[in-house]
TIVO-2410 file (N, C-alpha, C; in nm, 3 decimals):
# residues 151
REC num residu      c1      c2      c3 atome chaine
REC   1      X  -0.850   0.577  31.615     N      A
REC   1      X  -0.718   0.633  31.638    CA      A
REC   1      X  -0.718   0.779  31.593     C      A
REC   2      X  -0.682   0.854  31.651     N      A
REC   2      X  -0.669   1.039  31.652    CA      A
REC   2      X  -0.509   1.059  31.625     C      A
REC   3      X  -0.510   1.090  31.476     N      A
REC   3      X  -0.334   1.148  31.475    CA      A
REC   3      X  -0.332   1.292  31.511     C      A
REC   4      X  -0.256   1.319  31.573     N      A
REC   4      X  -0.225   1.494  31.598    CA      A
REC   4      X  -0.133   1.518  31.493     C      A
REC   5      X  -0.113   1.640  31.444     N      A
REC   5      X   0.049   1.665  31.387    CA      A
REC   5      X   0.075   1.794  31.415     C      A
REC   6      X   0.131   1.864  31.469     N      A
REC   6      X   0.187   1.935  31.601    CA      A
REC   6      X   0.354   2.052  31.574     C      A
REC   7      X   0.364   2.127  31.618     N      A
REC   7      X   0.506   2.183  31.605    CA      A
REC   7      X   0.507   2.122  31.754     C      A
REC   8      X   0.641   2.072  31.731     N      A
REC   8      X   0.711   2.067  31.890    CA      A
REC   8      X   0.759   2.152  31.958     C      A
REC   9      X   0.715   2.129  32.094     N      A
REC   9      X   0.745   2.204  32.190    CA      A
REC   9      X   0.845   2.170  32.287     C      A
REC  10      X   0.879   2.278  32.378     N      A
REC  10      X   1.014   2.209  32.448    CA      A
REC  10      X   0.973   2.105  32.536     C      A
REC  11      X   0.886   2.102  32.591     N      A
REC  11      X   0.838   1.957  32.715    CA      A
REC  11      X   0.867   1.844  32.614     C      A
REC  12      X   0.828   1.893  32.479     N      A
REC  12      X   0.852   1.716  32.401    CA      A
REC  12      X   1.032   1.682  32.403     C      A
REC  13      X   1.089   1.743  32.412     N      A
REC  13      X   1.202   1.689  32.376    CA      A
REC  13      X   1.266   1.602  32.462     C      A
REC  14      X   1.223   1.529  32.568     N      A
REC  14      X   1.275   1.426  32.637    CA      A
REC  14      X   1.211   1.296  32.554     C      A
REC  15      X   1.057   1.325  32.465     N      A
REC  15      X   1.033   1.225  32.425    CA      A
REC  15      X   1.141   1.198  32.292     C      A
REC  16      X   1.154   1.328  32.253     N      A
REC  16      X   1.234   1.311  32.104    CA      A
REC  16      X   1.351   1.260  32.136     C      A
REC  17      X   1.389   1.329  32.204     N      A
REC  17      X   1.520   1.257  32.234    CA      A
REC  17      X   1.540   1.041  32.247     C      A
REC  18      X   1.396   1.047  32.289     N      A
REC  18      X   1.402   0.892  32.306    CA      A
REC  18      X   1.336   0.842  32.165     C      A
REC  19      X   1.311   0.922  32.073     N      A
REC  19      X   1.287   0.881  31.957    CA      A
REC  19      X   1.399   0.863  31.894     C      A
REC  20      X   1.478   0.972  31.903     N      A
REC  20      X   1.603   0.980  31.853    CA      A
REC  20      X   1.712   0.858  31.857     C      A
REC  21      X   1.684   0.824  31.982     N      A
REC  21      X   1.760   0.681  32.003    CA      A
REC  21      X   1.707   0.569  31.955     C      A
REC  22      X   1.596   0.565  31.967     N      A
REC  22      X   1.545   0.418  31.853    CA      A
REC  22      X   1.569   0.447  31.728     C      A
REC  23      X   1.541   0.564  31.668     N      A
REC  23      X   1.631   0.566  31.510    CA      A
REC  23      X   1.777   0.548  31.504     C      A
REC  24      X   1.836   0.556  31.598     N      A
REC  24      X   1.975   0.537  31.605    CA      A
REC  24      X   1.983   0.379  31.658     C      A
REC  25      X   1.924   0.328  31.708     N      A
REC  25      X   1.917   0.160  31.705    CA      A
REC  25      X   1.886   0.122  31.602     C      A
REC  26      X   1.812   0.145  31.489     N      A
REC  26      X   1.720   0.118  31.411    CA      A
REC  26      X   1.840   0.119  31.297     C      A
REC  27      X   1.891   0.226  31.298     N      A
REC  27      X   2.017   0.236  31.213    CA      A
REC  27      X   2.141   0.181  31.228     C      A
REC  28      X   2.139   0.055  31.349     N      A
REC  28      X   2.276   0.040  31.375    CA      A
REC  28      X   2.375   0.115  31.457     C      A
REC  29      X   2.349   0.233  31.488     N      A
REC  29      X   2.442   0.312  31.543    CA      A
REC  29      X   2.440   0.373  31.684     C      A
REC  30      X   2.384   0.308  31.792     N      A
REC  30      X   2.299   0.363  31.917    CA      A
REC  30      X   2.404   0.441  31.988     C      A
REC  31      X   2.565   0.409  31.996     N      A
REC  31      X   2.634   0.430  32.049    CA      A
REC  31      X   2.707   0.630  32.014     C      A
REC  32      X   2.605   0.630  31.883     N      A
REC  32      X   2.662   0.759  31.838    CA      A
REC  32      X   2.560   0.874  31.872     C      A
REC  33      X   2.487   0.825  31.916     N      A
REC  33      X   2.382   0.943  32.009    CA      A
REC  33      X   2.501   0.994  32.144     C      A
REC  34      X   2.488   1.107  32.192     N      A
REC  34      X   2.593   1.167  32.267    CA      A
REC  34      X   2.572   1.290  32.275     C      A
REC  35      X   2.433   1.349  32.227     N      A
REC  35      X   2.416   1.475  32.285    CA      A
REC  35      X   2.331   1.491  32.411     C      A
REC  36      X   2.304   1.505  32.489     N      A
REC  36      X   2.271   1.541  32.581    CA      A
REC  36      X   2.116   1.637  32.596     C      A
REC  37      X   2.015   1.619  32.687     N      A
REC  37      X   1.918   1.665  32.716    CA      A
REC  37      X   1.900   1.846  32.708     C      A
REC  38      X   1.986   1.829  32.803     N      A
REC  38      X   1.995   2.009  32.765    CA      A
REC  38      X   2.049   2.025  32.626     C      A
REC  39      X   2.159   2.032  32.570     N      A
REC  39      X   2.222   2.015  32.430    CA      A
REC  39      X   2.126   2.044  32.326     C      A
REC  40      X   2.018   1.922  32.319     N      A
REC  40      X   1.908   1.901  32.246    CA      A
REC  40      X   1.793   2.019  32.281     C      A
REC  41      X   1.746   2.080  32.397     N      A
REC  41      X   1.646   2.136  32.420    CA      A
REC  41      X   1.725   2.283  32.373     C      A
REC  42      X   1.827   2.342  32.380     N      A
REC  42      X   1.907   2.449  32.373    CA      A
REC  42      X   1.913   2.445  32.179     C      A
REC  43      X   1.940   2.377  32.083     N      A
REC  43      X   1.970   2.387  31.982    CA      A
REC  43      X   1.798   2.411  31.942     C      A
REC  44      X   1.700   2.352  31.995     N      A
REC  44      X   1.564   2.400  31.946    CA      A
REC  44      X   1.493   2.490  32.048     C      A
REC  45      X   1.523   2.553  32.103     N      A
REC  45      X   1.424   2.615  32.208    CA      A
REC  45      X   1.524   2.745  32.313     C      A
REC  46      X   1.607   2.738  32.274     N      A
REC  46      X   1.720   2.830  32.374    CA      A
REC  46      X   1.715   2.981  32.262     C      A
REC  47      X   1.794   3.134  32.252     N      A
REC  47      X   1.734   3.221  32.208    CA      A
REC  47      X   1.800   3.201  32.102     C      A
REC  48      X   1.915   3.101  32.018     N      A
REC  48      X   1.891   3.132  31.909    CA      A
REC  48      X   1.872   2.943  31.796     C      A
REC  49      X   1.750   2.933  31.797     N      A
REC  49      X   1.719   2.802  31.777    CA      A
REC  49      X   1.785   2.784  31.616     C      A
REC  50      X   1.873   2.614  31.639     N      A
REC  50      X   1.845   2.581  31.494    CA      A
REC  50      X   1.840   2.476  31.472     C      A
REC  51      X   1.692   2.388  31.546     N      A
REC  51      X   1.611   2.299  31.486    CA      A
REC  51      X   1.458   2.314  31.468     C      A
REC  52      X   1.386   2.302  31.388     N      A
REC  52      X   1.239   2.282  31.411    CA      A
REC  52      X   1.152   2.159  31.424     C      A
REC  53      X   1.080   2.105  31.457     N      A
REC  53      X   1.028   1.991  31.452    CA      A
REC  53      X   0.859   2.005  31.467     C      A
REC  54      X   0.809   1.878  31.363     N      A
REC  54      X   0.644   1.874  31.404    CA      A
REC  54      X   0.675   1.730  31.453     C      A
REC  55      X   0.544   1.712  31.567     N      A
REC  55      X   0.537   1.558  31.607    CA      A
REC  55      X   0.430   1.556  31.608     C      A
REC  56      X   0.389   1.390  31.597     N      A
REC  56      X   0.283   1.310  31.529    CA      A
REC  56      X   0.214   1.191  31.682     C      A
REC  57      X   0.106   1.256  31.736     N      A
REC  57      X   0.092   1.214  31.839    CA      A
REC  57      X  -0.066   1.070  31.838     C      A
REC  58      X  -0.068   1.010  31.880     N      A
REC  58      X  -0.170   0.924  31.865    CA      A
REC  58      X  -0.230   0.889  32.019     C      A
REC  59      X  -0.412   0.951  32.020     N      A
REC  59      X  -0.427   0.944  32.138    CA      A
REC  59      X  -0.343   0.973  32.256     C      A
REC  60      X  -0.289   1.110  32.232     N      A
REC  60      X  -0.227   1.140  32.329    CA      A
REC  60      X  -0.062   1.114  32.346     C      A
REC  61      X  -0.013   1.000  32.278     N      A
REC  61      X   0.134   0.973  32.309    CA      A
REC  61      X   0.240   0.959  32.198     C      A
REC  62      X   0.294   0.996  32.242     N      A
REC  62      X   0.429   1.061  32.093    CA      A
REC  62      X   0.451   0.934  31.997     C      A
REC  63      X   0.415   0.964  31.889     N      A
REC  63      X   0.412   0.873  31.810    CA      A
REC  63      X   0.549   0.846  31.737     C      A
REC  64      X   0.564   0.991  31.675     N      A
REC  64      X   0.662   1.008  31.573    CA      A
REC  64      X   0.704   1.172  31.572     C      A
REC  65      X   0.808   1.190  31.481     N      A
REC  65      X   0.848   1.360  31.473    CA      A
REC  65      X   0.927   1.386  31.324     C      A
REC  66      X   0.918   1.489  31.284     N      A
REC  66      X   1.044   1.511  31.192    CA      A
REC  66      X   1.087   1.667  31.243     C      A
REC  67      X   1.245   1.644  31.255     N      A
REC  67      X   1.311   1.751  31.273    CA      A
REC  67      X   1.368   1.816  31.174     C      A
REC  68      X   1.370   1.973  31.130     N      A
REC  68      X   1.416   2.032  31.004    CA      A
REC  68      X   1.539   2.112  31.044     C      A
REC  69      X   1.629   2.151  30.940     N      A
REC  69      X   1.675   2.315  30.966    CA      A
REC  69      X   1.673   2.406  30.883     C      A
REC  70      X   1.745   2.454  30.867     N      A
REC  70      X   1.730   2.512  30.734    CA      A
REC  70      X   1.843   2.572  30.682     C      A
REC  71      X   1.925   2.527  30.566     N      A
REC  71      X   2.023   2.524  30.482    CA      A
REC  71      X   2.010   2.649  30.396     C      A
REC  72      X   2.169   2.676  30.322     N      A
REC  72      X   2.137   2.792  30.245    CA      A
REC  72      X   2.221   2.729  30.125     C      A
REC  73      X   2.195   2.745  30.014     N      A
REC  73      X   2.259   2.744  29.886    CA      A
REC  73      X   2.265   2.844  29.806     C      A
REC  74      X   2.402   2.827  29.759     N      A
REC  74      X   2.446   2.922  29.691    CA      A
REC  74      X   2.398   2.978  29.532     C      A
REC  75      X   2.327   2.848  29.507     N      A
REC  75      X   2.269   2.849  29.379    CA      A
REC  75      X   2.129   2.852  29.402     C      A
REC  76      X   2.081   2.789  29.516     N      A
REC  76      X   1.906   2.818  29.534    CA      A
REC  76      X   1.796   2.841  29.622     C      A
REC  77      X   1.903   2.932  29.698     N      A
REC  77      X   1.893   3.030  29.849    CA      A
REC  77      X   1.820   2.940  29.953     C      A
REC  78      X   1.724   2.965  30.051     N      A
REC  78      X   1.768   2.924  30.132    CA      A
REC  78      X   1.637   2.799  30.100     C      A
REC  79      X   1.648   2.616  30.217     N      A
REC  79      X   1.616   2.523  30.167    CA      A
REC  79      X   1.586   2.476  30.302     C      A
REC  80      X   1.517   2.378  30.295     N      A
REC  80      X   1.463   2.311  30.409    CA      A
REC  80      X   1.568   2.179  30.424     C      A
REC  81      X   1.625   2.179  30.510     N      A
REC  81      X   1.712   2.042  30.534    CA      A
REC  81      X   1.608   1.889  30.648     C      A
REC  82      X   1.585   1.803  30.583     N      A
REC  82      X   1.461   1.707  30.690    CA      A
REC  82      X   1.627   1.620  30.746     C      A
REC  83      X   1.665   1.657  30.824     N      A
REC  83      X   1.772   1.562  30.921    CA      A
REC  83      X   1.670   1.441  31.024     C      A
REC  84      X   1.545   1.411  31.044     N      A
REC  84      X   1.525   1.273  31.097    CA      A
REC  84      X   1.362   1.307  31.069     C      A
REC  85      X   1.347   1.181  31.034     N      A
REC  85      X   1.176   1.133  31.052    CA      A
REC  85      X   1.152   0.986  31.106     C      A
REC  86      X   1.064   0.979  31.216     N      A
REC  86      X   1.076   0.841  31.275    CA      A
REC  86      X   0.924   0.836  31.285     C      A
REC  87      X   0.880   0.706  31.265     N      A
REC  87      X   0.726   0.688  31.351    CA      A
REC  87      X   0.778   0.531  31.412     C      A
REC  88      X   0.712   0.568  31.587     N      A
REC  88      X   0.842   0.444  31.653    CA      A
REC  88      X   0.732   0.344  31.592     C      A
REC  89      X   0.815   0.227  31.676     N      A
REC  89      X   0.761   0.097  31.518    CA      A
REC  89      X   0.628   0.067  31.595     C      A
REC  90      X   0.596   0.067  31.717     N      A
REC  90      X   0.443   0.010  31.743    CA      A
REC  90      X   0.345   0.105  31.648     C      A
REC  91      X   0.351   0.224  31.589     N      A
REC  91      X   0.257   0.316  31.538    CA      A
REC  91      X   0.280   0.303  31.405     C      A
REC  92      X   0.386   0.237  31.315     N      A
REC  92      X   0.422   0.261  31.191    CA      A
REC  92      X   0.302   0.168  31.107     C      A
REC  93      X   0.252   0.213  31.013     N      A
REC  93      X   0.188   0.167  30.896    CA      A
REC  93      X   0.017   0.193  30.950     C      A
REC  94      X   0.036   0.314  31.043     N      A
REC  94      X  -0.091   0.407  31.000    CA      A
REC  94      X  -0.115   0.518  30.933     C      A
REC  95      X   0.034   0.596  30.842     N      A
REC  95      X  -0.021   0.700  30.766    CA      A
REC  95      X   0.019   0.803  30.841     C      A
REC  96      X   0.077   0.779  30.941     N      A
REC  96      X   0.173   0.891  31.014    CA      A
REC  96      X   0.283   0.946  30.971     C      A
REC  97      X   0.395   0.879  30.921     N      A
REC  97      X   0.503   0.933  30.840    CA      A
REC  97      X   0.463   0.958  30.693     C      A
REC  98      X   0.346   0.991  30.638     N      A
REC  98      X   0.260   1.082  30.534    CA      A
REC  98      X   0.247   1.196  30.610     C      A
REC  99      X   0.158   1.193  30.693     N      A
REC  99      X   0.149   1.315  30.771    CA      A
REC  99      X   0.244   1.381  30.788     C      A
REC 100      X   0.343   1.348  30.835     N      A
REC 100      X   0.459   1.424  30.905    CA      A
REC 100      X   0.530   1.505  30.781     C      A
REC 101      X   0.556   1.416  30.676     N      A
REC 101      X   0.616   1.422  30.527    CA      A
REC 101      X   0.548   1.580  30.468     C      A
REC 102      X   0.377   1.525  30.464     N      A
REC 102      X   0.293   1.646  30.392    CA      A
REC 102      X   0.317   1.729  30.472     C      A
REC 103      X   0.353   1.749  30.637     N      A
REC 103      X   0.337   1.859  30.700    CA      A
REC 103      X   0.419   1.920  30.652     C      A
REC 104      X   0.568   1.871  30.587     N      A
REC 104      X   0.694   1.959  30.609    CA      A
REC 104      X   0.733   1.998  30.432     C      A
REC 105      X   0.633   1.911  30.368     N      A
REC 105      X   0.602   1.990  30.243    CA      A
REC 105      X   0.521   2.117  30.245     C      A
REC 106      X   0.430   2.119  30.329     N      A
REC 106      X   0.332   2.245  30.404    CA      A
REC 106      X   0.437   2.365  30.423     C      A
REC 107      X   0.476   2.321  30.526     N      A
REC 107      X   0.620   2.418  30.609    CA      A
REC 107      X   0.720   2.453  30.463     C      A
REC 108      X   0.772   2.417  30.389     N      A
REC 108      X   0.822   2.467  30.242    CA      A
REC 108      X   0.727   2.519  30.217     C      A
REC 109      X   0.640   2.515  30.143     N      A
REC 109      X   0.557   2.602  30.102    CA      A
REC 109      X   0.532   2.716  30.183     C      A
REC 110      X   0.485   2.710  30.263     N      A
REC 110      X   0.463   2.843  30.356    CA      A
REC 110      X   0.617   2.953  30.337     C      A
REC 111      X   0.752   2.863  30.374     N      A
REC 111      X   0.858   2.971  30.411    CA      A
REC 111      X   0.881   2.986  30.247     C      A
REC 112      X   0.852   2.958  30.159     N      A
REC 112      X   0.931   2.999  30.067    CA      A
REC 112      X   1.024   2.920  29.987     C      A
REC 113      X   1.028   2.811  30.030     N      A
REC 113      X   1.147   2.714  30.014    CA      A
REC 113      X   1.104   2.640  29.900     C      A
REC 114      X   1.184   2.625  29.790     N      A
REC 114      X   1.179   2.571  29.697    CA      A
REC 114      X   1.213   2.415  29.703     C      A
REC 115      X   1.319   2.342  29.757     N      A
REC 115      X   1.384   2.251  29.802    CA      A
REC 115      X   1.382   2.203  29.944     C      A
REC 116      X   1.329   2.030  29.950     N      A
REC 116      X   1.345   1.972  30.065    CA      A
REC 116      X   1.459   1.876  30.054     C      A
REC 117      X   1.587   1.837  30.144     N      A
REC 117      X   1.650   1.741  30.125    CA      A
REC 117      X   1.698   1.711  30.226     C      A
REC 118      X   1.720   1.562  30.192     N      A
REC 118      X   1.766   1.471  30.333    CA      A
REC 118      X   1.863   1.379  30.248     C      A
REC 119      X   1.852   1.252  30.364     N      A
REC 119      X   1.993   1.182  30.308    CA      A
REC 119      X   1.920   1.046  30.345     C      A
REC 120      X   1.937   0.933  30.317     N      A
REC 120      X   1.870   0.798  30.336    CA      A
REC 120      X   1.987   0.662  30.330     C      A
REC 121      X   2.032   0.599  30.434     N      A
REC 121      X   2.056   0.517  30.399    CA      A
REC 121      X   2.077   0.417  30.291     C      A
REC 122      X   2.176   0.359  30.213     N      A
REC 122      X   2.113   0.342  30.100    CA      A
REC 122      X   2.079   0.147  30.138     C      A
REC 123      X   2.072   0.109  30.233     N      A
REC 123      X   2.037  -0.045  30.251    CA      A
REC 123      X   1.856  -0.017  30.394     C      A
REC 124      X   1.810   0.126  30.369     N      A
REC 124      X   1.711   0.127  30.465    CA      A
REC 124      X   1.565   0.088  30.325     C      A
REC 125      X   1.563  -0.002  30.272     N      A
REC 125      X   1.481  -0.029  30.160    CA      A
REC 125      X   1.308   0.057  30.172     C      A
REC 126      X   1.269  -0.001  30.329     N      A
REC 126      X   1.160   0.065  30.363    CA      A
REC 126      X   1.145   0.199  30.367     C      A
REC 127      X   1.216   0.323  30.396     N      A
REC 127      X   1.241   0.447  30.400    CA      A
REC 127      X   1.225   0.493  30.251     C      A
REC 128      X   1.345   0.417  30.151     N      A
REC 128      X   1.345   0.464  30.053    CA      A
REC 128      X   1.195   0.456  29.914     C      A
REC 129      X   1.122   0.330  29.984     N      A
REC 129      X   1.026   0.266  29.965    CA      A
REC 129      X   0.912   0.420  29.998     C      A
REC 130      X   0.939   0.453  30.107     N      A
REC 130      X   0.825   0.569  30.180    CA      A
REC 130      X   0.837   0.667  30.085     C      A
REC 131      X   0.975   0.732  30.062     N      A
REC 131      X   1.022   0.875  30.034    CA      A
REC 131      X   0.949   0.856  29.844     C      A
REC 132      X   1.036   0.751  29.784     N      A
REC 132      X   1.025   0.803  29.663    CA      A
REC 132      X   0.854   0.721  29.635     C      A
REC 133      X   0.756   0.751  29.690     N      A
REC 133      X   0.568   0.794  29.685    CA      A
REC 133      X   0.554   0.906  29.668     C      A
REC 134      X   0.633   0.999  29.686     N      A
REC 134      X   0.590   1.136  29.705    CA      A
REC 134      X   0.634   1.168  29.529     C      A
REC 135      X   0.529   1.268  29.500     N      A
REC 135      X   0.557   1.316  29.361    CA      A
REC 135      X   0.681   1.421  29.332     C      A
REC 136      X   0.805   1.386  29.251     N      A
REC 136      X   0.883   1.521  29.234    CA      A
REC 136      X   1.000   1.443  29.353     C      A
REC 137      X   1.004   1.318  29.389     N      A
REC 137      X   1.148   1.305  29.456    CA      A
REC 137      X   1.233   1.273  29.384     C      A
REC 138      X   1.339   1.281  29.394     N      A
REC 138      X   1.430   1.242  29.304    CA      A
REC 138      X   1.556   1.209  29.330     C      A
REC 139      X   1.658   1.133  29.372     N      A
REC 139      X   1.782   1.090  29.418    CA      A
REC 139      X   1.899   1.127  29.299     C      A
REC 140      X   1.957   1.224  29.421     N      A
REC 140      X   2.117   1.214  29.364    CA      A
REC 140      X   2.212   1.175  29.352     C      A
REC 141      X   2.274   1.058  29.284     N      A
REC 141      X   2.379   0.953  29.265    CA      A
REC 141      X   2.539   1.047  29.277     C      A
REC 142      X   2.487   1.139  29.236     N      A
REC 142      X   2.649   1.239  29.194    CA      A
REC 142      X   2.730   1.271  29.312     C      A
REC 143      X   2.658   1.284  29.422     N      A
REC 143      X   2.709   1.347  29.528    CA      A
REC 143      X   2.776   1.287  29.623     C      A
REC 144      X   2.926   1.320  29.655     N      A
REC 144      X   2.956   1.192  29.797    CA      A
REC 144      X   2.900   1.261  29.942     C      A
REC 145      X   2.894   1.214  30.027     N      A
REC 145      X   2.864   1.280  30.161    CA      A
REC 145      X   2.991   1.256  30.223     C      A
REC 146      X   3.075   1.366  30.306     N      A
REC 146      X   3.159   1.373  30.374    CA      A
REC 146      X   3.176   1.428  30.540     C      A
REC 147      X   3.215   1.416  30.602     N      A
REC 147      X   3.224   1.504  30.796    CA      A
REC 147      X   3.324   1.491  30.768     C      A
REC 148      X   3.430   1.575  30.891     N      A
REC 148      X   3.468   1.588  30.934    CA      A
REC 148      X   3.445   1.630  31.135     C      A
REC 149      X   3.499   1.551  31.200     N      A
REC 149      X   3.538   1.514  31.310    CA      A
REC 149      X   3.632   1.606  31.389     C      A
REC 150      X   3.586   1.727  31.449     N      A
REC 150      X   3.652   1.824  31.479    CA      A
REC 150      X   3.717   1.849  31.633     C      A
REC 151      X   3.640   1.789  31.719     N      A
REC 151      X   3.677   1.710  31.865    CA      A
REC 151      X   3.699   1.594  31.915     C      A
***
């Protein structure tokens, strides 16, 4: 088996996009996917992008991806935000969502970024199982998460 690990490009995003939806099955929520093909290729690839993504290819076919952006704080300038990591389930438990993980610890390091953060389900046991392997993770209990719903 040959893992690639890759910055994405715009041809991938019809696959991501269909990644995107099995994490959103995966999570219960399929019905809240609602952006659209162009939508998606325009927020990473149109002239002023704000997503990045590496994907994780095996023999050729899209395995997995993580998409970033990048956040600013007021207290510890600017930060890598990881908004999705998937490896779809026929490929999971080869060491691909390591890969993807170390890549985007790589990608911090390179820009400068002191801080990676995401958000986890708190009943996805396996995820949380993945994340806290890595040395230096650490979960914040303090914080509520809130949206607002503007359309």
């Amino acid at each position: 088996m040959i893992i690639q690990i890759r910055r994405a490009e715009r041809k991938d995003c019809p696959g991501l996009l269909q990644l995107v939806r099995e994490l959103a099955e995966y999570e219960k929520a399929p019905q809240e996917v609602n952006i659209s093909l162009e939508q998606f290729e325009e927020g990473g690839f149109g002239p002023d992008p704000v997503w990045w993504a590496f994907t994780a290819e095996v023999d050729g076919n899209l395995a997995g991806f993580a998409l970033y952006y990048i956040r600013f704080s007021t207290w510890k300038g600017k930060q890598m935000y990881l908004e999705d990591i998937l490896v779809s389930e026929r490929f999971r438990g080869n060491g691909i969502g390591s890969k993807l993980f170390e890549r985007l610890m790589e990608e911090c390091r390179e820009k400068g970024f002191e801080y990676m953060n995401w958000q986890v389900l708190d009943w996805n046991s396996p995820a949380i199982r993945f994340y806290e392997k890595f040395n230096g993770v650490s979960r914040n209990d303090e914080w509520l998460n809130y949206k607002l719903k503007i359309n």
